[in-house]
NUTORRO-800374 format. One record per residue: residue in three letters; x, z, y of N, C-alpha, C in turn. Coordinates in steps of 0.001 Angstrom, whole numbers, plus 500000, padded with zeros to 6 digits. Layout:
# residues N
ALAXZYXZYXZY ...
//
This chain:
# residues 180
UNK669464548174662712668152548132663344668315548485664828 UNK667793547550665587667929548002667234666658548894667649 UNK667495550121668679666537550776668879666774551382670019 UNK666010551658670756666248552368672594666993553859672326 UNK667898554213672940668427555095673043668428555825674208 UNK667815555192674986667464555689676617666548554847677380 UNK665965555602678186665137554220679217665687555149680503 UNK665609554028681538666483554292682942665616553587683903 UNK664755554559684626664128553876685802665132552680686870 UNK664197552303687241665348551280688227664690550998689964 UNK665127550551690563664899550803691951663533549571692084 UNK662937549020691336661605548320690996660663549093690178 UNK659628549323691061658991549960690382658423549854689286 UNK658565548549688977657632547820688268658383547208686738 UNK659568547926686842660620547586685774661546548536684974 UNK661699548444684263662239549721683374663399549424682761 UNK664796549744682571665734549443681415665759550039680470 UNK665857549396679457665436549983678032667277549929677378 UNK667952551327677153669154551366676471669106551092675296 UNK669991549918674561669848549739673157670942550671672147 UNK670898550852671262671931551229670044673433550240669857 UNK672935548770670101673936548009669745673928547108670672 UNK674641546096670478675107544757672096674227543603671078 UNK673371543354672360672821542124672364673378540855672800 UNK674449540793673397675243539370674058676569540568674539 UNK677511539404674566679145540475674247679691539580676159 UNK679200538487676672679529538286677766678573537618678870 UNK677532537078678238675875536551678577675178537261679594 UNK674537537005680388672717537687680524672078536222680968 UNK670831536953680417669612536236680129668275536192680763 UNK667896535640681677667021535832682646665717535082682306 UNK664198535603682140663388534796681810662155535121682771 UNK661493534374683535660576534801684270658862534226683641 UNK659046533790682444657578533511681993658129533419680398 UNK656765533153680064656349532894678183657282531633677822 UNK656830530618679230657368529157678989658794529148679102 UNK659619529915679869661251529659680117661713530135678887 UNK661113531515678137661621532368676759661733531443675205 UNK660661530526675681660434529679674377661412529840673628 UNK662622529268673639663813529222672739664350530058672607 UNK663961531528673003664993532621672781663596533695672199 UNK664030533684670124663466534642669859663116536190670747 UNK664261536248670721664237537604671540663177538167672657 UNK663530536853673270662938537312674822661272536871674203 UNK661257535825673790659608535231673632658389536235672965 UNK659503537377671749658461538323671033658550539514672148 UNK659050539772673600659209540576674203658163540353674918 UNK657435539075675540656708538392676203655242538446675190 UNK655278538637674105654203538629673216653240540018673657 UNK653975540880674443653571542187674863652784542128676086 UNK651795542356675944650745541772676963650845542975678153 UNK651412542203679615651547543035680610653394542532681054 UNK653866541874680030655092541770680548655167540208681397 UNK655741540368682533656122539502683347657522538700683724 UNK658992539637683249660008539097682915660742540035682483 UNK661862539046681436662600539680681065663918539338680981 UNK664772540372681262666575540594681638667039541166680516 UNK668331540577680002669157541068679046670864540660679019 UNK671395541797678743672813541502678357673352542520678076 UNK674455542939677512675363543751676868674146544587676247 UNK674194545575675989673141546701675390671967546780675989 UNK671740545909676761670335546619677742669288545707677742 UNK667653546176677931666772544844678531665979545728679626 UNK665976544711680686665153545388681589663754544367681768 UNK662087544879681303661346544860681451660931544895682835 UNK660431543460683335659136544262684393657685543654684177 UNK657000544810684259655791544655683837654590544013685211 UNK653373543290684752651930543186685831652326544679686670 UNK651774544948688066651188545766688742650081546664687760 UNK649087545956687639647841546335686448648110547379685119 UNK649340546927684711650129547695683202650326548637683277 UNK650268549768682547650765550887682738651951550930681434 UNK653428551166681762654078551581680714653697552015679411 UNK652889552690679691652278553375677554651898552422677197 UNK651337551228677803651023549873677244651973548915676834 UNK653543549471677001654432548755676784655255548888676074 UNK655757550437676306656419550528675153656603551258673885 UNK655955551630673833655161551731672096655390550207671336 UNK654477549604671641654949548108671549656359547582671106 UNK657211547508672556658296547027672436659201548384671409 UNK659186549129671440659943550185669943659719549037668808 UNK658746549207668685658103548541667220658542547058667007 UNK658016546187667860659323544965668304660706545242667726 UNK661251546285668484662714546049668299663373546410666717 UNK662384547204666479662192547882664620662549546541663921 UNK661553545589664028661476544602662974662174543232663800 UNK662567543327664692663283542389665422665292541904664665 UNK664774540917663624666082540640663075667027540200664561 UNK668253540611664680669253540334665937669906539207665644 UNK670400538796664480670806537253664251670133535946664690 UNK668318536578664886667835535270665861668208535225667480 UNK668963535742667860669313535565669061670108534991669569 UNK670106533490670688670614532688670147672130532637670608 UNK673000531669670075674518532302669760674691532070671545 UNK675848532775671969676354532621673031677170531233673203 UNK676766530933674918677734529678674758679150529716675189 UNK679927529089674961681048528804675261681470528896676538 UNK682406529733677046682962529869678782683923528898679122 UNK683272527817679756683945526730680410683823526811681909 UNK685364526713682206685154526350683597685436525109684472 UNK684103524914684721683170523665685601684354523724686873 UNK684571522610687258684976522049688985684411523149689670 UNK683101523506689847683030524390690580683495525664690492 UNK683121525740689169683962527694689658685189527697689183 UNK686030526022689718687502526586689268687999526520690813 UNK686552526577692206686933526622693227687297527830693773 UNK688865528148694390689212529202695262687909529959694875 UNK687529529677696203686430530465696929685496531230696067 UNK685022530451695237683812530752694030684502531748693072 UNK685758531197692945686457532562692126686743533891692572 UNK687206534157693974687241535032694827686022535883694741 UNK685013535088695061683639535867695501683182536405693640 UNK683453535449692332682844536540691551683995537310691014 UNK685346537524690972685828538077691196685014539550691924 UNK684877539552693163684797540867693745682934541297693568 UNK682853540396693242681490540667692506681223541422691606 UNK681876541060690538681947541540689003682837542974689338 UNK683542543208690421684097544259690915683266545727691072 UNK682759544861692276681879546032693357680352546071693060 UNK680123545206692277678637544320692811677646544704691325 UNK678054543795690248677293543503689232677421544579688590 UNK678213545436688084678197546793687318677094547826688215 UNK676755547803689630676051548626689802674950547734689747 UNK674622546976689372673005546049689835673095546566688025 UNK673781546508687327673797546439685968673296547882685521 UNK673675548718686319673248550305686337671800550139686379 UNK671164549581687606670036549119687325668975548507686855 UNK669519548541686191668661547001685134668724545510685493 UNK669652545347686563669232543823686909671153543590687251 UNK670725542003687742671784541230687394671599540648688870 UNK672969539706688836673130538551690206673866537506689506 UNK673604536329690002674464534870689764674496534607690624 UNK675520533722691223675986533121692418675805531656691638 UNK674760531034692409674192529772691830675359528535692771 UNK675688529133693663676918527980693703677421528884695627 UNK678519527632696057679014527992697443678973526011697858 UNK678116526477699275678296525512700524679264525585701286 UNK680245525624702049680596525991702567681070527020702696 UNK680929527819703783681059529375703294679760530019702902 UNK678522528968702742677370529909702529677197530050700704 UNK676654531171700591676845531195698978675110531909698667 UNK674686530861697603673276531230696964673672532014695452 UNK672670533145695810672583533554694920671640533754693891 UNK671341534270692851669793534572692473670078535982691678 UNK668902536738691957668926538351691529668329537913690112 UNK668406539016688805668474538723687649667593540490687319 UNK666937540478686444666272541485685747664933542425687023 UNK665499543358687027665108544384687721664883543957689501 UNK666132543578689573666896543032691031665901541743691316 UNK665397541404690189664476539962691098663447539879691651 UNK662384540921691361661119541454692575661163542039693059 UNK662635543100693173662703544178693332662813544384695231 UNK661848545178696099661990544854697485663300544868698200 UNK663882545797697494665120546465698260666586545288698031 UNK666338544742697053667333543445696832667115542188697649 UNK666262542285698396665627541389699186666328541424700570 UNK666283542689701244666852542799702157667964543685702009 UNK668071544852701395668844545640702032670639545207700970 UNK670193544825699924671287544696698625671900543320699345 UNK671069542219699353671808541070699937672535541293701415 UNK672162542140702512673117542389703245674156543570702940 UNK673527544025702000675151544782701446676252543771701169 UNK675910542754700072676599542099699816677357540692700275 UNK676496540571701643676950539932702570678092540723703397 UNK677908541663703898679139542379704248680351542826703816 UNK680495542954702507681089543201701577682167541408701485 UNK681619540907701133682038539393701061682748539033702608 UNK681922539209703805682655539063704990683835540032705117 UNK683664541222704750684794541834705390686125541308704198 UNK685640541278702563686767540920701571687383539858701291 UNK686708538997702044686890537366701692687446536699703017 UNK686138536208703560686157535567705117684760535761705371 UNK685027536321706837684001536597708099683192535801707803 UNK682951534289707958682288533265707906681491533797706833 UNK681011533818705748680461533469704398679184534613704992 UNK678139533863704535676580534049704610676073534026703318 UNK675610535077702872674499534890701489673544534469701606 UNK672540534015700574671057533535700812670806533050699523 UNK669179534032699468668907534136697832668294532577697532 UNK668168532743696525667726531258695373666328531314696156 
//
């Protein structure tokens, strides 16, 4: 039976990580920003059934909730406990297969999540949220913030020039971030 073992504020105010008992995806996360994107994923869609929730982030043990402005947490998770009580985990759907695409068998793209998955995603992961590097131009590289990290103000400006600097000084000077 899955069940919160911790909740962990996160640098959004408006979002919460909820610690699970057991692993929900063993190499995955899962990003849903409405009712309509969750459709196919039991999981996320009875999470969305919780009136006040606006998106939801998941991978390894964790989901990070963010709720309306309007919501107040006691409206949420009471709820989501009870959810996760009767929430069979076998509907969740299987992980896919890690293939690597032309693109990320490029240098560059490997480099950057490489030092990503380094420096980068374990602490966004501390927080409830996530990053994908949705591809590289050139040296410019798009990204998109995931859970917590995606309304969150401070990922907006201050996290993406972290991680722009980080990338210039580890990689090459040249390379510019810029969110989805």
């Amino acid at each position: 039976m899955l069940m919160v073992q911790d909740v962990d504020l996160t640098p959004n105010p408006h979002a919460l990580k909820f610690i699970l008992n057991e692993k929900l995806l063993n190499y995955e996360s899962r990003q849903y920003s409405s009712r309509e994107e969750a459709e196919n994923d039991p999981f996320a869609k009875g999470i969305f059934q919780i009136p006040g929730v606006v998106s939801v982030f998941y991978m390894d043990k964790f989901v990070t909730i963010e709720k309306s402005k309007d919501t107040s947490w006691g409206q949420i998770q009471r709820p989501f406990i009870n959810f996760l009580k009767d929430f069979d985990k076998s509907l969740i759907p299987a992980e896919k297969e890690i293939e690597m695409s032309d693109q990320e068998s490029n240098e560059l793209l490997k480099k950057i999540n490489e030092l990503l998955d380094q420096k980068v995603r374990p602490a966004l992961a501390g927080d409830g949220g996530g990053l994908e590097v949705l591809g590289v131009e050139g040296y410019t590289v798009k990204i998109r913030y995931q859970g917590a990290c995606g309304s969150c103000p401070s990922s907006i400006s201050g996290t993406l020039m972290a991680i722009e600097g980080l990338l210039k000084r580890d990689i090459n000077p040249a390379i510019q971030v810029i969110p989805a």
